[in-house]
Structures are given as structure tokens and as C-alpha cells.
Phi, psi and omega in degrees: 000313175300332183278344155315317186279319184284343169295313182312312195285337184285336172286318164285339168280326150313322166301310212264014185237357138295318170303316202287359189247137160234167192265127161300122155310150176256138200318142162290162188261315193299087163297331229246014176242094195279141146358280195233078184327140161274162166297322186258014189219117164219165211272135211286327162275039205246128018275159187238133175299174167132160171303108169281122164274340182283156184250175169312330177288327198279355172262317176314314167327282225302297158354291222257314164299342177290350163116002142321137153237127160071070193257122196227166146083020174267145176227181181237140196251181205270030183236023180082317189315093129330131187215130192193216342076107191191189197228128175217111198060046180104302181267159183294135187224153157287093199233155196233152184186111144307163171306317183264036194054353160315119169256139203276101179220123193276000000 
């Protein structure tokens, strides 16, 4: 009986240092669909549909470093996209921020 529990246990202990190794993710081959956009880097097709996670403040923020003032009215539509109101260098603009921070301005 004792050697029954120590063979489980060495057999469970061998088991559990295979789970501990994870697979390196593989690169996307697409470079030119970033994640997450930067102020100098957005992705070339923005606005891009997708699950938006900003919440409204944090999109007005986001808006507003981008160099917006009086960014109003946002909502978020049914394709994931912010869509709102704001001003840039004096004019009224339509502007938009996709899930992956591209900003948009119409």
C-alpha cells in the first residue's frame, strides 16, 4: 500500500511539470494590423468593428491626447466603434475609436 501512494504521488508529480511549460504564441504574419494603436502607428483600416472594452471616459481620454477639445455626445454602436463630437484646431469634426484605440476623425 505504501508503494501505491508513492508511485501516485511521483506519477502526479511528473504530470503537473508538463502543464508548467506554455507554447511561445506565434507571431501574427499580418505586421500591419497592430493590436493596439499608438498615437503615431493606427492601423490603416480604422475604424475596425470588434469588442470595444474602453469604457466612455476612457475613450473621451484617449480622444482628448489625441489632440480633441469638447469631445460630446459619445456613444458606442452596435459594431463596438465610439462615435461622438469634438473639435480639432478650431473645427467641429466627427470622430470615432475603435477597440484597438484608432482614432477616427470624419
Amino acid at each position: 500500500m505504501k508503494n501505491l501512494l508513492i508511485a501516485t504521488a511521483a506519477i502526479a508529480f511528473s504530470a503537473t511539470s508538463v502543464f508548467a511549460q506554455t507554447a511561445t504564441p506565434t507571431p501574427n504574419p499580418d505586421g500591419d494590423t497592430p493590436a493596439v494603436a499608438t498615437p503615431s502607428d493606427q492601423n490603416a483600416t480604422a475604424p475596425v468593428e470588434g469588442a470595444n472594452s474602453f469604457t466612455e471616459g476612457q475613450a473621451k481620454d484617449r480622444i482628448v491626447e489625441a489632440g480633441y477639445a469638447d469631445v460630446t455626445e459619445l456613444k458606442l454602436d452596435d459594431k463596438g466603434v465610439w462615435q461622438g463630437k469634438a473639435t480639432k484646431d478650431g473645427k467641429p469634426v466627427a470622430v470615432t475609436l475603435d477597440y484597438q484605440g484608432n482614432i477616427v476623425a470624419k
